[in-house]
Wavefront OBJ file of the C-alpha trace (Angstrom):
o trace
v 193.127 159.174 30.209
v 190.478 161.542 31.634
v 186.795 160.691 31.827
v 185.951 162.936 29.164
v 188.182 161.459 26.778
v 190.981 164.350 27.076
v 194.396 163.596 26.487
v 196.310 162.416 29.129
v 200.004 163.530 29.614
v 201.143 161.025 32.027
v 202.920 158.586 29.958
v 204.365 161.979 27.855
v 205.734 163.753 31.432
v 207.390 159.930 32.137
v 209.743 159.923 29.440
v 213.023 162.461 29.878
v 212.378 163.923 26.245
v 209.148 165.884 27.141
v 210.231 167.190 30.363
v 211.920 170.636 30.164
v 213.702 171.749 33.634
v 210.771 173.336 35.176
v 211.900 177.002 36.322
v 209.027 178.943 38.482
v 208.137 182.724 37.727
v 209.857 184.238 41.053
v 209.868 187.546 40.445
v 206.818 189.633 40.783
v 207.901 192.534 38.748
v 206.590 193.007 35.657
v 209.387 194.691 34.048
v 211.168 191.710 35.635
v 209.417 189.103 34.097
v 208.910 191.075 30.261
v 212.852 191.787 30.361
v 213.495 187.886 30.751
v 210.537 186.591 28.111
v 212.630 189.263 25.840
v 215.901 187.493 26.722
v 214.710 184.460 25.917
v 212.882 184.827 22.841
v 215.946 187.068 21.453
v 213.665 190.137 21.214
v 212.061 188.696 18.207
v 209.641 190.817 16.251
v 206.848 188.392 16.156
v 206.337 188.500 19.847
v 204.158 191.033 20.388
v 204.526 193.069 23.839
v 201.553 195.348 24.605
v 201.379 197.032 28.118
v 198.811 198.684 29.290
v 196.629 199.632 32.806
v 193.802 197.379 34.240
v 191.730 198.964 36.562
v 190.268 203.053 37.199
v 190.433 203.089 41.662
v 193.433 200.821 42.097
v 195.471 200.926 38.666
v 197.203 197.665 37.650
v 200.061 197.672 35.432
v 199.840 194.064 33.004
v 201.131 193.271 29.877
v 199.714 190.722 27.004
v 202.387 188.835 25.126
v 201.521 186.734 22.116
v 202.823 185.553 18.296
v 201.735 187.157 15.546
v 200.713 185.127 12.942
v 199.301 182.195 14.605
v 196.715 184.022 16.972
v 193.173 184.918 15.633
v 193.862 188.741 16.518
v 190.391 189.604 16.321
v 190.050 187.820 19.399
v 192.624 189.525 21.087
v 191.532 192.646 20.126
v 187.550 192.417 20.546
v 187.153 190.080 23.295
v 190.512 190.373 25.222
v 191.949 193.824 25.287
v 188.026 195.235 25.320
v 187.404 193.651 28.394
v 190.778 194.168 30.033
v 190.810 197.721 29.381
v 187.002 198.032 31.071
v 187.642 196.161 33.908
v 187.020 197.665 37.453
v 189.140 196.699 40.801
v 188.194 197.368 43.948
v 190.828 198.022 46.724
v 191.017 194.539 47.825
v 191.019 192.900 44.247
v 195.181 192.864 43.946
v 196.665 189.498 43.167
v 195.963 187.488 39.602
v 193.792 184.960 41.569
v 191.047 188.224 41.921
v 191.704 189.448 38.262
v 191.015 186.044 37.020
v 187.721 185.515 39.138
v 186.703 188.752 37.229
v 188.068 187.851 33.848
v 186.278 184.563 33.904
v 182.832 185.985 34.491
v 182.965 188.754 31.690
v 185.172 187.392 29.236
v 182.315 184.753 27.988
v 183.424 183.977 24.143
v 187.160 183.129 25.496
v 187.259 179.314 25.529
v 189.946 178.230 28.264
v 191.721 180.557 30.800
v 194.854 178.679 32.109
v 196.890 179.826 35.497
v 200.623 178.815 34.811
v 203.344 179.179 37.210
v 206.343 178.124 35.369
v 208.537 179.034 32.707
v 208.256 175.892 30.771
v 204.433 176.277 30.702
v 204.358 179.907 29.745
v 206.651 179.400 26.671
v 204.889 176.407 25.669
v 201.761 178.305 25.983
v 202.806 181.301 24.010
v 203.971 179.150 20.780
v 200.807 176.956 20.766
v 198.941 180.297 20.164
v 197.855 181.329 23.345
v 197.715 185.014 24.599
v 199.897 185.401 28.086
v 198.327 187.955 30.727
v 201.221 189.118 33.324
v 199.843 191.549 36.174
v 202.338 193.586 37.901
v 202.944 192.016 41.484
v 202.014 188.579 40.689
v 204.395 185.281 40.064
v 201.769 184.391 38.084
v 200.480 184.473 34.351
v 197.261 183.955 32.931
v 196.973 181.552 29.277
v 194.005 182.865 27.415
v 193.017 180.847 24.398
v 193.391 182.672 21.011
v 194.573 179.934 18.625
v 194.662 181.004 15.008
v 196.229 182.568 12.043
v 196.347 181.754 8.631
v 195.495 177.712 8.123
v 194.716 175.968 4.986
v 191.430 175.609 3.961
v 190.350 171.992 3.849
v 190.294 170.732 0.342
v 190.066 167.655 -1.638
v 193.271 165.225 -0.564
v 195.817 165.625 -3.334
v 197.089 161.928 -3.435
v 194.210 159.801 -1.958
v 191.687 160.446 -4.641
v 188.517 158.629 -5.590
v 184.857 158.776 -7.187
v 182.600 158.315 -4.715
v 182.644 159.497 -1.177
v 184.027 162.464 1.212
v 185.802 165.564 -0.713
v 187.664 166.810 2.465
v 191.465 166.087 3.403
v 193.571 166.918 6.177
v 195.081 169.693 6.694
v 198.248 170.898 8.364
v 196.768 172.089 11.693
v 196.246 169.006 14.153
v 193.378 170.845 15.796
v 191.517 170.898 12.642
v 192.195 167.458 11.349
v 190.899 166.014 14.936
v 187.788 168.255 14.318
v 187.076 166.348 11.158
v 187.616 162.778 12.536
v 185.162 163.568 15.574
v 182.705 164.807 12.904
v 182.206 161.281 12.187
v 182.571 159.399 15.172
v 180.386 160.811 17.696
v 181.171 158.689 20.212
v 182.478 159.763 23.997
v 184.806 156.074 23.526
v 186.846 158.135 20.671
v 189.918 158.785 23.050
v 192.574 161.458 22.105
v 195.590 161.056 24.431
v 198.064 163.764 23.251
v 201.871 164.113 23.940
v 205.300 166.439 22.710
v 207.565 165.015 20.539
v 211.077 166.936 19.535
v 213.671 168.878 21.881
v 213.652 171.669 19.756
v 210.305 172.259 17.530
v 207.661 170.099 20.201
v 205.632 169.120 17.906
v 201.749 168.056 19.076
v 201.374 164.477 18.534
v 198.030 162.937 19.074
v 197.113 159.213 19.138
v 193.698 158.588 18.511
v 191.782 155.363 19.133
v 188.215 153.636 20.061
v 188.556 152.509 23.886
v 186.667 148.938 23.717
v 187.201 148.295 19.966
v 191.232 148.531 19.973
v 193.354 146.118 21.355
v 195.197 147.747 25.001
v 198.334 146.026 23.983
v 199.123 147.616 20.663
v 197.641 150.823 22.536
v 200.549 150.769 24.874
v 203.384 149.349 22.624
v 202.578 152.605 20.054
v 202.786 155.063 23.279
v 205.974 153.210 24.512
v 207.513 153.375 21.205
v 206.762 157.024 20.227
v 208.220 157.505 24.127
v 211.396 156.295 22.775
v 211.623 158.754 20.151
v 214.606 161.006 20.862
v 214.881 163.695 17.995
v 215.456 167.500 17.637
v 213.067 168.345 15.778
v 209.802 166.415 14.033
v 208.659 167.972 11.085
v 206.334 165.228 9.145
v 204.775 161.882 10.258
v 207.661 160.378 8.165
v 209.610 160.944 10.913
v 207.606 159.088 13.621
v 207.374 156.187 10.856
v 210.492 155.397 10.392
v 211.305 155.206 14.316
v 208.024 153.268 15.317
v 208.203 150.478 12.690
v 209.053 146.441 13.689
v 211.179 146.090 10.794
v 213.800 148.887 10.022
v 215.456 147.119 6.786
v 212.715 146.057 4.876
v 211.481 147.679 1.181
v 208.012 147.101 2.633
v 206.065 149.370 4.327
v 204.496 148.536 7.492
v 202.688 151.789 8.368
v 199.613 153.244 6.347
v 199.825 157.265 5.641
v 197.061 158.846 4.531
v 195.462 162.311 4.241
v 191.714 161.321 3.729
v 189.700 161.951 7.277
v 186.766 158.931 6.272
v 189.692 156.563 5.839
v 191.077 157.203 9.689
v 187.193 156.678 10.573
v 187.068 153.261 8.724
v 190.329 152.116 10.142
v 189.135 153.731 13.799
v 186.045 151.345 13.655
v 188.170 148.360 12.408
v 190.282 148.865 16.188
v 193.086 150.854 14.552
v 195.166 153.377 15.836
v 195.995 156.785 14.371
v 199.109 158.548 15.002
v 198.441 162.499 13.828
v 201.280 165.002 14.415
v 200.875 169.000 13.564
v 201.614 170.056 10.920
v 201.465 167.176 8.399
v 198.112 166.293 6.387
v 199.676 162.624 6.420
v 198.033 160.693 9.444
v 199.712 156.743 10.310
v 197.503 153.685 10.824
v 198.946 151.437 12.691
v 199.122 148.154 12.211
v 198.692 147.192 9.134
v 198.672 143.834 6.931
v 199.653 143.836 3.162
v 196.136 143.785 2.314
v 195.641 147.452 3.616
v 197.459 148.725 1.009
v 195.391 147.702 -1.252
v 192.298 148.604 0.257
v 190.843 152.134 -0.065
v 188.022 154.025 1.648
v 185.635 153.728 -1.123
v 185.514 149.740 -1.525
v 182.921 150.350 0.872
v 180.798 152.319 -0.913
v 180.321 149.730 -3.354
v 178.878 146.026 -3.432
v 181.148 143.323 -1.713
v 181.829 141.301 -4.872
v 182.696 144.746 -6.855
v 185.137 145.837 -3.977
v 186.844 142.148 -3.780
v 186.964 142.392 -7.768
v 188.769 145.579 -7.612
v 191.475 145.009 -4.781
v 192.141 141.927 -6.348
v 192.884 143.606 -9.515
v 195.127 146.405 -7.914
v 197.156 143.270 -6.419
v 197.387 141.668 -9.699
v 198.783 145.520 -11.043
v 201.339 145.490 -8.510
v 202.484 141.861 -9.374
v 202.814 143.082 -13.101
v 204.877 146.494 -11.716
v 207.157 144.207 -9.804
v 207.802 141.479 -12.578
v 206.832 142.711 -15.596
v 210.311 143.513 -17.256
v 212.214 140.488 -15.385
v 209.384 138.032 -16.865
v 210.286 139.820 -20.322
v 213.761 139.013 -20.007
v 213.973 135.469 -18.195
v 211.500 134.490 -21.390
v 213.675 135.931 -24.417
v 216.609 135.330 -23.136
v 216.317 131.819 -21.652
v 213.059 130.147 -22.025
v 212.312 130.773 -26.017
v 210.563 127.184 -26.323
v 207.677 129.048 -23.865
v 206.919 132.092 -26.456
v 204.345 130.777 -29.085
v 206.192 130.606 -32.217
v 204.814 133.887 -34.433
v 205.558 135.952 -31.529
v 209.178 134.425 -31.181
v 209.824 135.252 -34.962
v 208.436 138.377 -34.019
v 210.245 139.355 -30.882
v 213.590 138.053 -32.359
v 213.884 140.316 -35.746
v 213.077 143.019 -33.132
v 216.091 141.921 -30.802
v 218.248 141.357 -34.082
v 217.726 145.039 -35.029
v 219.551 146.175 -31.458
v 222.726 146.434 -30.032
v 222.000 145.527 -26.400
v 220.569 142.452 -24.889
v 216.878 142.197 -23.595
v 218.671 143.284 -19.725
v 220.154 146.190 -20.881
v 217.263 147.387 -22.850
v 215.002 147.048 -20.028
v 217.710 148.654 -17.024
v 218.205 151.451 -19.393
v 214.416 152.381 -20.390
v 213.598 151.827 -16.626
v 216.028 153.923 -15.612
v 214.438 156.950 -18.264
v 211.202 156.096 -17.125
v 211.867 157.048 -13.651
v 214.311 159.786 -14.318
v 211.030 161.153 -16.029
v 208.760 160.244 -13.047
v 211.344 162.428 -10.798
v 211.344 165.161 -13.195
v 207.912 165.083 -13.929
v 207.010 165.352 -9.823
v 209.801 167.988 -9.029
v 209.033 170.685 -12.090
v 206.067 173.226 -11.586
v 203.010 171.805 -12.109
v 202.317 174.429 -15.259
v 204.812 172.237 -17.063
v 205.252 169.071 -15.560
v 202.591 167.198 -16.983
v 203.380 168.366 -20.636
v 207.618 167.447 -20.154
v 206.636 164.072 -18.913
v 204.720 163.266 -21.797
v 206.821 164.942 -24.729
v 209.536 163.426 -22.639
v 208.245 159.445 -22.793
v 206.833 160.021 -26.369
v 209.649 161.176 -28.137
v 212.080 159.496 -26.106
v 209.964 156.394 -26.382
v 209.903 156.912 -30.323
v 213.578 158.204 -30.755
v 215.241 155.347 -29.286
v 212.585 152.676 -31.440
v 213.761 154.613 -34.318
v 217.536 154.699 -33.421
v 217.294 150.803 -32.594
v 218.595 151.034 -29.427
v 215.392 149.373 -28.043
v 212.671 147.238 -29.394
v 209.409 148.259 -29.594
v 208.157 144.857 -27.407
v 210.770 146.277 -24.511
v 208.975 149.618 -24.786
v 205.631 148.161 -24.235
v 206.159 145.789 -21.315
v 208.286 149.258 -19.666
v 204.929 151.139 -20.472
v 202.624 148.244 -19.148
v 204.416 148.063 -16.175
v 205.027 151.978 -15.811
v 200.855 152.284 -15.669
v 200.435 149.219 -12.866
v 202.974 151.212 -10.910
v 200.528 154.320 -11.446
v 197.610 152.552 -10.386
v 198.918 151.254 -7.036
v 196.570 153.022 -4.606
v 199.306 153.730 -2.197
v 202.828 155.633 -2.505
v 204.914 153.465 -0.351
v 204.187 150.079 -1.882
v 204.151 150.894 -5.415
v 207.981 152.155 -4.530
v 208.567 148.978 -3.012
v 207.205 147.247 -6.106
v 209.760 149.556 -8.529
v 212.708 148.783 -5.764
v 212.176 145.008 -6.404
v 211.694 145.390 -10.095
v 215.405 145.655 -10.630
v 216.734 142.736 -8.369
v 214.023 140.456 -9.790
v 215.603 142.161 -13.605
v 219.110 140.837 -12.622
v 217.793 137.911 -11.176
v 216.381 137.002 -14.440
v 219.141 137.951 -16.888
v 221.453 135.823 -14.650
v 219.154 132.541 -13.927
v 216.064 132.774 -16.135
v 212.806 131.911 -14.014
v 214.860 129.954 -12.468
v 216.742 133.010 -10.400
v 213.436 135.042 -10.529
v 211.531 132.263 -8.945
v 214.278 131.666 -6.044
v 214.096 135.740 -5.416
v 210.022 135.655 -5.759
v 210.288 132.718 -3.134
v 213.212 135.075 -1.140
v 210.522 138.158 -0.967
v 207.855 136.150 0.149
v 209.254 134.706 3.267
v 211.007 137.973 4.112
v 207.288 139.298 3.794
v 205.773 136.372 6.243
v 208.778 137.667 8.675
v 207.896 140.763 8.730
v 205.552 142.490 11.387
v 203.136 145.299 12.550
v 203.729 146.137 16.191
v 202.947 142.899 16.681
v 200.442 141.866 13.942
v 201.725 139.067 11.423
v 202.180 141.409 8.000
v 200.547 138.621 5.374
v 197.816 137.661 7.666
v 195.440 136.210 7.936
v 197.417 134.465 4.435
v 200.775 133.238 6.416
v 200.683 132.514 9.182
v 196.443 132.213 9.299
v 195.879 133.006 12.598
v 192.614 132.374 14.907
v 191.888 136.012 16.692
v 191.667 135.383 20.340
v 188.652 138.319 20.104
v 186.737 140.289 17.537
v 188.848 143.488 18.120
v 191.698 141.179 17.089
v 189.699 139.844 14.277
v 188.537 143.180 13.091
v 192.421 143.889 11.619
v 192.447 140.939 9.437
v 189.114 141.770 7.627
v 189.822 141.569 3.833
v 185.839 141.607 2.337
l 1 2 3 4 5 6 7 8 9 10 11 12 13 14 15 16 17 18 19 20 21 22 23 24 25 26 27 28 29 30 31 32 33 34 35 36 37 38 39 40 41 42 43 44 45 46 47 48 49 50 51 52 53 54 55 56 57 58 59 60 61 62 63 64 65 66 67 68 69 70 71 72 73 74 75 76 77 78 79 80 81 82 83 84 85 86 87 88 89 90 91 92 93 94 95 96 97 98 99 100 101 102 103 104 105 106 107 108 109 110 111 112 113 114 115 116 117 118 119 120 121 122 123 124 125 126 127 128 129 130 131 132 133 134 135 136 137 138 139 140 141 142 143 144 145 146 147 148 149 150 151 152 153 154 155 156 157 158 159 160 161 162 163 164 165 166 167 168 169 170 171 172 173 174 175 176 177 178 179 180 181 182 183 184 185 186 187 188 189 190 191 192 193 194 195 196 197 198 199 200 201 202 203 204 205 206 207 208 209 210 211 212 213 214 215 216 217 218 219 220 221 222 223 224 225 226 227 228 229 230 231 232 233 234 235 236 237 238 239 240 241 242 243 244 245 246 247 248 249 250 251 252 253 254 255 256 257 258 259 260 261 262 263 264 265 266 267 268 269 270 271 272 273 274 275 276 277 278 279 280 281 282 283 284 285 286 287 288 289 290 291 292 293 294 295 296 297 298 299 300 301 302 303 304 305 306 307 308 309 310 311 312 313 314 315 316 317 318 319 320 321 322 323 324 325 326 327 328 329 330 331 332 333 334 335 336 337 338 339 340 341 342 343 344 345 346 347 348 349 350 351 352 353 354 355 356 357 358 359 360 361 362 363 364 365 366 367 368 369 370 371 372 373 374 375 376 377 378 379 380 381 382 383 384 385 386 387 388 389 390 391 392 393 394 395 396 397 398 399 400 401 402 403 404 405 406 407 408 409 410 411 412 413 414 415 416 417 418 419 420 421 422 423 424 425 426 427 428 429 430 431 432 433 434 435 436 437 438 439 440 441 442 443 444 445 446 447 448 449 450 451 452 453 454 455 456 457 458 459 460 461 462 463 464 465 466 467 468 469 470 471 472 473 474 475 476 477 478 479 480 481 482 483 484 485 486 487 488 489 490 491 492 493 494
């Protein structure tokens, strides 16, 4: 890491992965050197070639090479090509090392100016948006940063939503989304250490952390897992996720996405890390506890006692969207004598009335419920929202009315359907609907009895589980005594 908080690329140029054979620029012919970027890039129409003449006394032939589309070309054209095209040489001013010394003192608005004299770091150059200046009679080229393109604009996060607090989301462009974490911590200790994962696409990853407030060891153990990552191509964070996790067969996750810039700030001053890769407007926190999932951002907007009230109420929702229907079943089918007596008469002329047994009727309206929840998230959004609800309501009502369900099943499948909803996070409300069904079988085959024993099952496979590191149910099971306050900081539930 560099004193200014820079990314450092020593741990990234370690690792086999991110080091490409390294092949000096050896010719000093310009045609030379535009024949072979032409070879390489298959001629491609998005690499723009322009050549042109630098100099009036001692005429330079040079060339500018860059991809359209993700250059700002207004740059290129006002503040690059302007200045190239007015420069003056003097007799003696012939190699790239003179051009640059003159470059650098009139080309003020250009931000970085980068002397590369390899292959590797010319093509890497090129496709992170830079503009490549090759002089005729030099081995060497000249970066010229002129990011840009079309980006989206930052907008309110689609998934993370909430009623009080910051409107902005991430984006896809990993330049941007550090912009808006650095917005809100000011601080020279936020440290950005940046690296290139995937052979084929290198993808910018960036880990970002608070040097004094998180813990070195789970600093190092994220970098030496991501420098184990050995993949063609990484197009999302999910694909980092998967590979960086303790616990590869587990329905629980371990890792928090999210796509909300104030929550990576809360979890930054907790001693968190965040994992951001281009690209993506999903960012990973790592580690996590099961509590985090059922925290959000804005609990600490409000009053401590509200907050507490609230998380504790979106844990009681996911209880009810993992055992809802199994409870349902394991009660009418076994344990009668617990159902107060009006509702037993009730429920029973119900069950009389169907075909099917209280575990069918539950597998088979789960299994339209989330048939509609696919449908409903894969159709355009003009008509998605109207199918899913014609869809539930009349086939809610239709199969009432055809007596192939009761109307009791329909309500504990709708009950549980809206806990699901109202998990805050993706990932563990899918765990919760993954469990749902073994806890249903459980219960048609055992009662409570079977549900218990897999409850009991889940829970220690939970208390197993870990978070580089970081017990997953603390500070519940085991409750732990943090050696430090950073330590202390990731356990925080108030």
């Amino acid at each position: 890491m560099t004193k200014d908080g820079n990314a450092s690329s020593k741990s990234a140029g370690s690792n086999p992965q991110w080091t490409v054979p390294s092949i000096p620029i050896d010719s000093t012919e310009l045609r030379v050197n535009l024949e072979q970027i032409r070879q390489k890039t298959g001629n491609s129409g998005d690499i723009i070639i322009r050549e042109f003449t630098i100099g009036s006394e001692k005429a330079l032939q040079a060339a500018i090479i860059y991809v359209d589309g993700i250059v700002n070309n207004t740059t290129i054209n006002q503040f690059v090509m302007e200045v190239l095209l007015n420069v003056v040489l003097s007799s003696e001013q012939r190699t790239l090392k003179d051009l640059v010394q003159v470059i650098t003192d009139k080309i003020v608005p250009i931000g970085g100016l980068k002397t590369l004299v390899q292959w590797d770091e010319l093509y890497d150059a090129l496709l992170l948006g830079q503009t490549i200046l090759l002089i005729d009679g030099s081995d060497e080229a000249l970066a010229i940063a002129t990011s840009g393109g079309e980006v989206r604009s930052i907008e309110e996060p689609g998934t993370d939503n909430s009623i009080r607090g910051s409107r902005e989301g991430f984006v896809e462009s990993l330049t941007t989304n550090i912009s808006m974490v650095r917005r809100r911590i000011r601080n020279p200790n936020l440290w950005l250490e940046s690296m290139t994962l995937g052979q084929v696409t290198h993808t910018r990853i960036g880990i970002m952390y608070i040097k004094g407030i998180a813990d070195d060891s789970i600093v190092e153990e994220a970098k030496r897992r991501l420098g184990k990552i050995k993949l063609d191509g990484i197009l999302e964070s999910g694909y980092i996720e998967k590979m960086i996790e303790d616990q590869k067969f587990t329905p629980f996750p371990t890792i928090l996405p999210t796509e909300r810039p104030d929550t990576v700030a809360a979890n930054l001053l907790e001693g968190k890390i965040a994992i951001m890769v281009d690209g993506t407007p999903f960012m990973l926190i790592i580690p996590d506890v099961f509590n985090q999932f059922f925290q959000i951002t804005e609990d600490s907007y409000h009053r401590y006692d509200i907050s507490i009230a609230l998380r504790l109420l979106r844990i009681i929702m996911f209880i009810i969207s993992m055992i809802g229907p199994s409870f349902y079943i394991a009660a009418t089918t076994f344990h009668q004598e617990m159902i107060p007596t009006q509702l037993v008469i009730s429920l029973v002329s119900q069950l009389e009335a169907t075909p099917f047994t209280a575990f069918v009727e539950a597998l088979l309206m789960e299994i339209i419920f989330e048939i509609l929840r696919e449908a409903g998230v894969r159709m355009p959004k003009a008509i998605g929202s109207a199918v899913s609800i014609v869809g539930a309501l009349v086939i809610g009502q239709a199969a009432v009315q055809a007596g192939l369900v009761s109307t009791a099943m329909v309500i504990v499948v709708s009950l549980t359907a809206i806990s699901s909803l109202a998990t805050p996070v993706f990932s563990i409300a899918v765990s919760a609907r993954l469990l749902r069904f073994l806890l249903m079988i459980s219960a048609a085959t055992f009662g409570f009895f079977g549900m218990i024993l897999t409850l009991i099952m889940i829970i220690a496979h939970m208390c197993s589980l870990r978070s580089f590191g970081i017990p997953y149910m603390s500070p519940y099971s085991p409750v732990m005594h943090a050696k430090n306050d950073q330590v202390q900081a990731l356990f925080q539930f108030g």
